[in-house]
Structure formats: structure tokens, C-alpha cells
N, C-alpha and C positions, 0 to 999 in steps of 0.2 A: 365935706364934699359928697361922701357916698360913694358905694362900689358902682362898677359901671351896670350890672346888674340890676340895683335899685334905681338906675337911672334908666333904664331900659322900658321896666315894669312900669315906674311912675310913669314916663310917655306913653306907655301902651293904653294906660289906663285912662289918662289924661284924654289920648286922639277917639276912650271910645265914648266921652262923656260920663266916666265915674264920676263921682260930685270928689270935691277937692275935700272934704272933712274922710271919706272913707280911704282917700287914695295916703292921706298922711297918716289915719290907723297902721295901714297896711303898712307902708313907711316904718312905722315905731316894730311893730312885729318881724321884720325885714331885718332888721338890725341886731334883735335878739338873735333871731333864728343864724346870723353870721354870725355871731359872736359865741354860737356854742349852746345858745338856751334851748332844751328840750320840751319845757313844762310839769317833766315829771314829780311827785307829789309822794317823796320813799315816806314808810311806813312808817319810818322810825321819828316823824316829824309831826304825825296827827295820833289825834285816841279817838275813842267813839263817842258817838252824842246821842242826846236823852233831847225829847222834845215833849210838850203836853199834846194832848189827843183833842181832835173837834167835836170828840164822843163827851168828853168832861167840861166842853165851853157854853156859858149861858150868854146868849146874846139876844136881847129882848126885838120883837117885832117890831118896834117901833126904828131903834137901833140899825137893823139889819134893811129897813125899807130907806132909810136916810140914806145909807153907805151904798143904794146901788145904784140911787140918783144918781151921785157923783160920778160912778164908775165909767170909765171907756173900755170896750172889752174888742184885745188884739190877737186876731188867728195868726199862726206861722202855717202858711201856704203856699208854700217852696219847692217841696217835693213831686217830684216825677211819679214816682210810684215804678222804678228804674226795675228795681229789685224782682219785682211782680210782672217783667214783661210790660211796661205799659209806658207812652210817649206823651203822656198832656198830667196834668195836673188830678195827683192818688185820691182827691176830697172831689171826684167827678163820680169814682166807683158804685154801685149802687149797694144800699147796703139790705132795702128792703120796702116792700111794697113800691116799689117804682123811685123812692127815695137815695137820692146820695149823699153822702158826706154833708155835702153844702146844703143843701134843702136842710139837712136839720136842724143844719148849725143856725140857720134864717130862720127856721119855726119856733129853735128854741128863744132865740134872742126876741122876734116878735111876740110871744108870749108874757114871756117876761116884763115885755114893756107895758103890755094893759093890767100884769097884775098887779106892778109895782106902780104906775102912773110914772114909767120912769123912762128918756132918751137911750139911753144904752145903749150909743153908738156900738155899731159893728165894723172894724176894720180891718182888712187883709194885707198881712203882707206877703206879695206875691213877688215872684222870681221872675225875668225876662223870659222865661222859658211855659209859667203858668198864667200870666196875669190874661191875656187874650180868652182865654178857655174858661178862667174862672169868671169875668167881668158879661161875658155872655151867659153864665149860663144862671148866674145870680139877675139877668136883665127882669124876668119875670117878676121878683120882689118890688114893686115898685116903691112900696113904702118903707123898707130898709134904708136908705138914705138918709143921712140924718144932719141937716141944712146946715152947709158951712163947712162941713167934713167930708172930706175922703171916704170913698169907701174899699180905696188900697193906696197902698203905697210901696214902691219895689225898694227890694233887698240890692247892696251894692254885688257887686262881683270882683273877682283880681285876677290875675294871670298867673295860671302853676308855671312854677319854679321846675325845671330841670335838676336835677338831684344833685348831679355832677359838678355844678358850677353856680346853682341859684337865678342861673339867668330864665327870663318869659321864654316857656318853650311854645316850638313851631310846630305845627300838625297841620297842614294846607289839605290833608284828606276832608278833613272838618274842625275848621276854625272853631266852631262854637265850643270843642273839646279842649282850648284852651285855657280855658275861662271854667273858673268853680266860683260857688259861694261862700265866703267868710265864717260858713258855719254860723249857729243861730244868735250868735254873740252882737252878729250885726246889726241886729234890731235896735241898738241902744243908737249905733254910728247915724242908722237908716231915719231916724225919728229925729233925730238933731239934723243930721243931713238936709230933710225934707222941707223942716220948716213945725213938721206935722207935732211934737212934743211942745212946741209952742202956740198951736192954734188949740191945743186941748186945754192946755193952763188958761188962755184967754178965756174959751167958752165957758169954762166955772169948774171944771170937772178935775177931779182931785188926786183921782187912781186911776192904777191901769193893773187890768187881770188880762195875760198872756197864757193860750196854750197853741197844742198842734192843733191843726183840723183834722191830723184823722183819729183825735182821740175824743168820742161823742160822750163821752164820763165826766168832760173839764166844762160842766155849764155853770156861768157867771153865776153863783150860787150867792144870796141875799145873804145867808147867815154867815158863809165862808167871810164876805165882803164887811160885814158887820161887827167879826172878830177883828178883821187886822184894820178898819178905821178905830176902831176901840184899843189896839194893843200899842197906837202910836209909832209901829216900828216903820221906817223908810223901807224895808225889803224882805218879804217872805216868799217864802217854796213851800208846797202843800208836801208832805213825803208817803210814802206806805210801807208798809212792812217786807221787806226783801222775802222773794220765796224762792226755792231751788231755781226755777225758772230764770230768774237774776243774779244767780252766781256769778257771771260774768260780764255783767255793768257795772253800772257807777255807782257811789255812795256818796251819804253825807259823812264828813267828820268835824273833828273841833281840831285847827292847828296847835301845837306845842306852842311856838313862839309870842303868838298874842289873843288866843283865846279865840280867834276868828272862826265861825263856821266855814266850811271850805266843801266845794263839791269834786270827788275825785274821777275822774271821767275813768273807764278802761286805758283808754292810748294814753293816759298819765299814768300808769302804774309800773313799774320796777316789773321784770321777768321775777326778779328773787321774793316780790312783794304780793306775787297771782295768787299765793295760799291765804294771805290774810283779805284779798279782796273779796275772794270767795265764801272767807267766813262768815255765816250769816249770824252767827253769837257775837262775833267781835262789832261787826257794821251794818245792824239792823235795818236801815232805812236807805232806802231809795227814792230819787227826785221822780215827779208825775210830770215835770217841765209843765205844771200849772204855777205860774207865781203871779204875784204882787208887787206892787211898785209905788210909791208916793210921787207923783208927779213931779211937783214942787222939787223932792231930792235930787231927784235923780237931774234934773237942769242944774242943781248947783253942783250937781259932782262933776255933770259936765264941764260946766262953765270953769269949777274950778282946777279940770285938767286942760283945759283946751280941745274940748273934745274928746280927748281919748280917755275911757274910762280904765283902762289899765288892763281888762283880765285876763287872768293866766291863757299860755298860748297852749295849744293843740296842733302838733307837728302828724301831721298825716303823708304817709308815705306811699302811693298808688302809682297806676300806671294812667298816663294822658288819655288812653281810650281803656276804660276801666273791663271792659268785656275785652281785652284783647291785652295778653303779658306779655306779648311781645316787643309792645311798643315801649317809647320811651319813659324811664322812672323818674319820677314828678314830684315833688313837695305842693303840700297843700296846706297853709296856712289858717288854722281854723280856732273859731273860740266857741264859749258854749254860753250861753246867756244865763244859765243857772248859776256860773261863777260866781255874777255878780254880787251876789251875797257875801263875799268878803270885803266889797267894797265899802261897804257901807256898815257903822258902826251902827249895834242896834238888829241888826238883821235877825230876822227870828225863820224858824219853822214848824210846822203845825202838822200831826198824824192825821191824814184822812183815810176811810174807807176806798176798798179797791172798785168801788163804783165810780170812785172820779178818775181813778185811771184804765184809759178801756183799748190800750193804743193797739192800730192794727200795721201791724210792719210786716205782717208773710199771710199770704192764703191759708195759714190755718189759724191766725188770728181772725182771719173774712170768716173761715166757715163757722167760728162760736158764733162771732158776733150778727151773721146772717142766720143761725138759728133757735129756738126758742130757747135759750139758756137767758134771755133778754127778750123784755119784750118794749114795747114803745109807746109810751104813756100820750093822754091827749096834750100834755106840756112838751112833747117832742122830747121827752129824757130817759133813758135808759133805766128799765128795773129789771132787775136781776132776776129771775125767774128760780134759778136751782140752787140747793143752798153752796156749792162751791162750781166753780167755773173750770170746767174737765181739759186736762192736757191733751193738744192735738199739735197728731206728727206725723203729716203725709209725703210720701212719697216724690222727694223733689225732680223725680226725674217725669213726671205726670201731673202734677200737682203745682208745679211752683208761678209758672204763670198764669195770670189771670185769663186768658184765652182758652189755656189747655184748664183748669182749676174747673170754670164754667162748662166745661161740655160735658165736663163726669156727675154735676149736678143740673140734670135739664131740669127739673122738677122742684129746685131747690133743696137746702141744705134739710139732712133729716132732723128729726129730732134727740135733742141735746140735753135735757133737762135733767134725764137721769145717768146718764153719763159719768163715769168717772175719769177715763181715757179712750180716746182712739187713735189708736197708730196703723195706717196703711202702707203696708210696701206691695209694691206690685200695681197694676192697674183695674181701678174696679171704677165704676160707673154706677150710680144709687138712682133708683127707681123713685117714686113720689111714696112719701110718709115711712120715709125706712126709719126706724125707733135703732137709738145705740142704747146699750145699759150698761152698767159698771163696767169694767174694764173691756175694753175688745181691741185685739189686732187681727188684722185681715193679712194673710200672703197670698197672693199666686204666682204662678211665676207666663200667665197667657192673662190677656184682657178678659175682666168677667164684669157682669151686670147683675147687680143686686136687686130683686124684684118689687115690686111696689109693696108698701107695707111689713117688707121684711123685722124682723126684730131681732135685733144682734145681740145678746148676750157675753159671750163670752165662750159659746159652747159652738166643737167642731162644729156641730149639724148647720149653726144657722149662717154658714157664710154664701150660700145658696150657688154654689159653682161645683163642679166635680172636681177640679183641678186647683181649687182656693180654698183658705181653712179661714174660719174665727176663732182665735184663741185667747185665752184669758190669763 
């Protein structure tokens, strides 16, 4: 029968047009989550894993031009850009010379296609909240469309749960605050759901390479594609080497019980378990959320669950209007699509370079990547410019919105290259060609404007205010 709760949810879901495959996901997770299932993943149940590097894989030209024919390559385009101040779709931001997210994401993929002579469909999945914003502003591509396919297709959504009881909670301030997304797990429900994992099988095409959009590092790469139609396996995650910066995300491991790679998100971790997450000796690698997918498998796994691909759940605990604690406490029902790799026997993972993960989640990820620390090849791909990528940590009480962020650089972002850190507290404003060098923190404790050209060092003198220092 079901609690009245899951009967609640399912109607809600039902009167808003969910497609009935996402609304019985949600169902199977509904019932864990009553039943007491957390998802956590204690430490004493996985060890660490070893993978080969894409630095040591030979994969011939020939090889690597085959594998991207085949390929469909799908953006997760979901996000708001919440975090950053911002109300439409985070892959609209501009990143540089008039360029956003998406433009490049279109430059890169149209590239690609005359060099390889290869379709390489481009497909978004977009959220009810970004698909309008994105669909327009992608209009100008005309020749991105690639005949017979979609060029999105929306992510489901569910109703948070009241914490107290499980039941769809009410918020009539703003309905649309009822409603979250499934987290990126969805994409597997949203492709069976749509029709759309079946029209790719049809058209000939073999694989599917999945990243975010706002990570400009994750381009459909020939040789990456080349290795995993060569390795045979149904399911790879690209990884990179954990750095302090990652202490507190997720990891790969290998589970005890059956050998399974396993990806362990943070809200899966044991409070008694955060020292070994954090250990970057014990759990070397972290996912890029760039993977790989055998088309072909992934319908029979479907097919042979009924749709539900199974993966571990993710109990998120928030409040209904997330900028606001006062309101009511919420369950949110979330999976992670990098899971999937324990579904699948076979599933492998592969060390890439940190040029394929370039992801921009805060304004001081915007400001590397809007300054020359990267520059922007005529392939639309990201080169790395300095020999490592300088830690930036400004001032969230100035800095953290994309509104406020942009008016402290009218002139754009200075230069990065040689850089080792900058950390800003206090409000400062950068004039055009301000140079940072090895380490620099700026304080002041009054708004100051750093002059055109300035050069930051690291030494009192240069932080060009009477009442602000640069220190090293």
C-alpha cells in the first residue's frame, strides 16, 4: 500500500506531469529513506584504489577518430548559479572576451566536428528552471543541431519531504521552493524517461561522455574516447589526484565486500569517518564528474531493473527556502550519477590531468579562470598558462556574488600567471593590468582601489592604500 506520505508525493508529482519512470525512482528511494536507509558508506567497509594514468595509455589515431564518431556527448545544465547570487542558468556567465560557458562549450564541440569529420551530437540537460535561458541563448548556433536529436532534454524533479513526517511540504510564499532536483543521478531516470537513450542506440552511436557545463576542462576528448572504446568496460569516471583543496569531498574507493569501485560522496561519510576522508595518502583520487557510458549497457541495466538503476541514496537535510533557516526542515532525496560505477561489473577508472577538471563553483574559481592563468586556444580548450593554478580566497562578504565580484574588477581580472595565492579580506577594487606574484594577502579594513598596473608582490609597500597592506 505505502505511507500516506508516498501517496501524497506520488500525486503531487503525478498532477505536475513527472513522467511516471522518475516518479517510481523516487518511490524505491521513498521507502529506503522510511525504512531507516541513510546511504552512508563507514570506512571500515572500503580500502583505497589504484587506477592506470592517461599519461601511460597508447591509443592510436586511427583508434581515437573511430571512438568519437560514435560518441553523444551530454552537459548537466541544471544549475542556477544559486550560490554566486545569480537567478538563470551558471553556463550563461561570461567567462572571457564576450564568451560564456555555453559559447564554448558550442565552439568546442563544433570544432571537433570538422576535425574529426565526426556528428558529435551536443545535448543539454536542462532543469525547468534553466532550459528557457539556455535554449535561447544557444539559438545563434544554427548548425549545432544534429538531425533527429534533441538538443536537451529536462532533468525530473520531486517534492521535499518535511523532515518531521516525510510528507511533500507546503511553502505557498513560492511554490517552485517545493520542488528540488534528484540530484545528478537523474540523468540515467531522464534518458530512459525521455525516450532519448533509445533514439541515440537507434542513430548508430555507441557512447555517451557526460560532464558539467560549467567545467570548460571536460572537452569530448578523441583519445580519452579512444581508450575506454578500447578498454571494452561498460562504465568509466575520469579521476585526478586529491589536493588539500579536496579534503572535504568525495573519493573513489574499492568496497570490502565485492571488489566494486564505489564513489563516496561527503553527506555519505560517518562524522567518526571525516579523518580518513580527508586523508589524501589513504584516498588519493577524486571524481572530475567527467564519465563514460556504453550505451548499449546501460539500456540493459535498465531494462533489467525496470528502470531503476539502484544507486546508493544521498539524504540531504535543508531548509525549504535554503537562504532562509527559519523555514521549514526538509529532506531531499538525492543520488550522484558517478555512483553508477558500482553498478556495473567491469567499470573501470582512468587518472587524468587537472586540465580536464576546471570546475567553477565560487567567484574565486571565476576569477582564475577569467584570468591569464588559462588562456583559450583556437579549438576553444583551455591551456593552462602557469605552471600550477594559484589558490584564491576572497572576501565572501564582497566578493561572493557575481554582481558584487564584477564591480571590484571593471577592467577585468589581473594577472595570474605568476601567482601563487591571493587571499583578499576587506574590500579592494583592481584597476586594469594589476600583476599578483607569489603569494599576496591584501587587508584593509575601509574600501580601497588598487591602481592600474599595480604589482603585488607580497611586500607591505605594494598594496597601494594607506589604510590596506599586502602581505606575504
Amino acid at each position: 500500500m505505502g505511507s500516506p506520505g508516498l501517496h501524497m508525493a506520488r500525486d503531487k508529482m503525478a498532477a505536475a506531469g513527472v513522467d511516471e519512470v522518475a516518479i517510481d525512482t523516487f518511490s524505491h528511494y521513498y521507502r529506503l529513506l522510511e525504512h531507516g536507509e541513510t546511504g552512508m558508506i563507514p570506512e571500515s567497509t572500503i580500502e583505497p584504489v589504484d587506477m592506470e594514468s592517461l599519461a601511460d595509455v597508447e591509443v592510436s589515431d586511427e583508434v581515437a577518430a573511430q571512438a568519437i564518431r560514435t560518441t553523444a556527448v551530454i552537459k548537466l545544465n541544471g544549475g542556477l548559479g544559486t550560490s554566486m547570487g545569480m537567478d538563470r542558468a551558471k553556463s550563461l556567465l561570461c567567462v572571457r572576451r564576450g564568451l560564456s560557458f555555453l559559447d564554448i562549450i558550442a565552439r568546442q564541440v563544433l570544432h571537433l566536428r570538422t576535425q574529426y569529420d565526426a556528428t558529435l551530437p551536443l545535448i543539454f540537460m536542462n532543469s525547468f528552471r534553466t532550459s528557457g535561458d539556455t535554449m535561447a541563448a544557444l539559438a545563434r548556433y544554427d548548425d549545432l543541431p544534429v538531425a533527429g536529436l534533441p538538443l536537451e532534454f529536462l532533468q525530473n524533479k520531486e517534492p521535499k519531504l518535511r523532515l518531521k513526517d516525510l510528507a511533500p511540504v507546503e511553502y505557498p510564499k513560492d511554490p517552485d521552493l517545493e520542488w528540488c532536483p534528484p540530484g545528478h543521478g537523474d540523468l540515467y531516470t531522464a534518458l530512459r524517461g525521455t525516450g532519448l537513450l533509445d533514439e541515440l542506440i537507434a542513430a548508430g552511436y555507441e557512447r555517451v561522455f557526460v560532464s558539467n557545463s560549467d567545467n570548460l576542462g571536460a572537452v569530448p576528448d578523441a583519445r580519452v574516447a579512444g581508450w575506454f572504446a578500447a578498454s571494452g568496460a561498460p562504465f568509466a569516471i575520469e579521476a585526478v589526484r586529491r589536493t588539500p583543496s579536496d579534503r572535504k569531498g568525495g573519493h573513489f574507493a574499492r568496497r570490502r565486500s565485492d571488489g566494486r569501485i564505489v564513489l563516496r560522496e561527503t553527506a555519505q561519510t560517518l562524522d567518526a569517518d571525516k579523518d580518513a576522508l580527508a586523508d589524501l595518502d589513504r584516498h588519493r583520487f577524486c571524481s572530475t564528474n567527467n564519465l563514460w557510458f556504453d550505451l548499449a549497457a546501460m539500456k540493459a541495466a535498465l531494462d533489467q531493473r525496470d528502470g531503476i538503476l539502484g544507486l546508493p541514496m544521498i539524504r540531504n537535510v535543508k531548509n525549504v527556502d535554503p537562504g532562509d533557516k527559519s523555514t521549514t526542515e526538509v529532506v531531499q532525496i538525492e543520488t550522484a550519477m558517478g555512483a553508477a560505477i558500482e553498478v556495473f561489473e567491469g567499470s573501470t577508472l582512468i587518472e587524468v590531468g587537472r586540465d580536464r577538471f576546471v570546475p567553477v563553483k565560487t567567484t574565486n574559481d571565476l576569477l582564475v579562470l577569467r584570468s591569464d592563468v588559462y588562456d583559450l586556444g583556437r579549438d576553444f580548450v583551455l591551456d593552462q598558462t602557469a605552471d600550477e593554478v594559484p589558490f584564491v580566497d576572497l572576501d565572501g562578504d564582497f566578493y561572493k556574488l557575481v554582481g558584487e565580484f564584477d564591480k571590484r574588477f571593471p577592467e577585468g581580472a589581473p594577472s595570474m600567471k605568476a601567482a601563487s595565492s591571493l587571499r583578499v579580506e576587506g574590500d579592494f577594487t583592481f584597476g586594469k593590468g594589476v600583476q599578483v606574484v607569489g603569494d599576496v594577502a591584501l587587508s584593509a579594513r575601509s574600501a580601497q582601489r588598487l591602481p592600474g598596473g599595480e604589482v603585488l608582490t607580497g611586500e607591505a609597500s605594494t598594496a597601494g592604500a594607506s589604510d590596506g597592506r599586502a602581505r606575504g
